[in-house]
C-alpha distance (Angstrom), angle and dihedral (degrees) to the residues before:
residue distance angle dihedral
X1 . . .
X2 3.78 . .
X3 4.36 88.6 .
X4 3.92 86.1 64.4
X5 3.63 87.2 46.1
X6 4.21 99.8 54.6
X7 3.91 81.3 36.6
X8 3.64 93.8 68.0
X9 3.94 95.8 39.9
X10 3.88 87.7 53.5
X11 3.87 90.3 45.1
X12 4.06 86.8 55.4
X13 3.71 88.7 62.2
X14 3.83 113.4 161.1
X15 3.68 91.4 9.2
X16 4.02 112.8 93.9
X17 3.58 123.7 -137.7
X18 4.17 105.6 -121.2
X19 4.13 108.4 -89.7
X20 3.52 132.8 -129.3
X21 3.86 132.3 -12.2
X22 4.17 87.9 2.5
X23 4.27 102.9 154.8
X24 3.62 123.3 -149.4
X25 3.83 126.6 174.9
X26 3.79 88.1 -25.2
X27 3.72 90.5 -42.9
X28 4.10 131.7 136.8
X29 3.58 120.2 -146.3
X30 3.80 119.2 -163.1
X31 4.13 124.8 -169.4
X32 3.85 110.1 -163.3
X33 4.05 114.1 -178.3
X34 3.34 97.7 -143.9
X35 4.16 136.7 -171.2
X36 3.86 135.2 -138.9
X37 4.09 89.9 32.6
X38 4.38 96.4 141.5
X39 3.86 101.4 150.3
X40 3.33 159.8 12.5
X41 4.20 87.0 -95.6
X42 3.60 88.4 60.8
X43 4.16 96.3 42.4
X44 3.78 88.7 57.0
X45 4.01 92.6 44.1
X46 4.06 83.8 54.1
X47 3.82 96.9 49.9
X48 3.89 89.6 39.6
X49 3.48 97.8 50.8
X50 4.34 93.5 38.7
X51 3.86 92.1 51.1
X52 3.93 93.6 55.1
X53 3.94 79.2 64.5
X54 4.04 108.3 97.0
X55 3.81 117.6 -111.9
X56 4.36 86.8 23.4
X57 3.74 105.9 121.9
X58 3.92 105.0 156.7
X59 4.11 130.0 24.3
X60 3.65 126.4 -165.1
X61 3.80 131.3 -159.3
X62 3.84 127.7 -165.6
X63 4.13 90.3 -168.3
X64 3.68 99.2 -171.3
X65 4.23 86.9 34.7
X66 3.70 94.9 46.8
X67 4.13 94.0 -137.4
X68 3.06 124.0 139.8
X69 4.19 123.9 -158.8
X70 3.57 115.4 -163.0
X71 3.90 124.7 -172.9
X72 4.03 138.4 -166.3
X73 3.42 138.8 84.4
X74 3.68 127.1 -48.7
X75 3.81 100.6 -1.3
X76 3.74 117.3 177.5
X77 4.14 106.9 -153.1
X78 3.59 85.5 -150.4
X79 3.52 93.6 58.7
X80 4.01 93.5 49.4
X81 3.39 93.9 49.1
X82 3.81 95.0 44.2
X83 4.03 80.7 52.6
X84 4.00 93.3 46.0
X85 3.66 96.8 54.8
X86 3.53 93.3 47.3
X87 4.06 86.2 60.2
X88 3.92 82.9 52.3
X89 3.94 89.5 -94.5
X90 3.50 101.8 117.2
X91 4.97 115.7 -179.2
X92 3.65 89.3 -99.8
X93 3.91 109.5 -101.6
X94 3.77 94.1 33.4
X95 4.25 96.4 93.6
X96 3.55 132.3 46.2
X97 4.06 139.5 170.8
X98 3.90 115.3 -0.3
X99 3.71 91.8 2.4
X100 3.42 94.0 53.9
X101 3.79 89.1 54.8
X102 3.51 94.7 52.2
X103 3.84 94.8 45.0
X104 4.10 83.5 54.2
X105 4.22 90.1 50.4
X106 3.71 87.3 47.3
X107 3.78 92.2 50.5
X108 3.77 89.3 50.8
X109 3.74 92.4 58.0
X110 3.54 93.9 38.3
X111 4.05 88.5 57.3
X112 3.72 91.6 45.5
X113 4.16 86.7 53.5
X114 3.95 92.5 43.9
X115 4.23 90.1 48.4
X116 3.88 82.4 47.3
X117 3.14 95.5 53.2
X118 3.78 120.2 98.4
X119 4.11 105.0 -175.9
């Protein structure tokens, strides 16, 4: 599922999804910039990990961009990006020195888990 997914972000190419806070049929959309995304084993880590969150019905990932678009119904950014960072994907900006580090080790096992990963 997630291949048809990145498929249609790459496919939207210079065209932007909408950012932050945009509503559609009772829909949230939330656009994190986001560091440490390297692969398509990461991507799928991201979208696994967001859609376990309750009300998250649809992730997007820019690889190369590192944005993320997340939709559903009452979504809190802080919450996502409180959830991204702890999968080593910290909103780019928000972490610096040591944590940084560790946010970059996490992402590295997080992208081994995603390549792993055969659903």
């Amino acid at each position: 599922m997630w291949g048809i997914v990145f498929q249609r972000v790459i496919n939207v190419g210079d065209k932007r999804l909408p950012n932050a806070h945009e509503k559609k049929e009772n829909k949230m959309r939330e656009t994190l910039n986001v560091e440490n995304i390297k692969c398509a084993g990461c991507a799928k880590t991201i979208e696994n990990g967001l859609l376990k969150i309750e009300n998250v019905t649809q992730v997007f990932i820019e690889i190369e961009d590192g944005i993320v678009t997340v939709e559903g119904d009452n979504l809190s950014k802080m919450d996502l990006a409180a959830h991204l960072l702890k999968l080593g994907y910290p909103e780019k900006g928000s972490v610096e020195g040591l944590q940084s580090v560790k946010a970059k080790a996490t992402s590295f096992v997080s992208c081994a888990i995603g390549r792993m990963d055969k659903s």
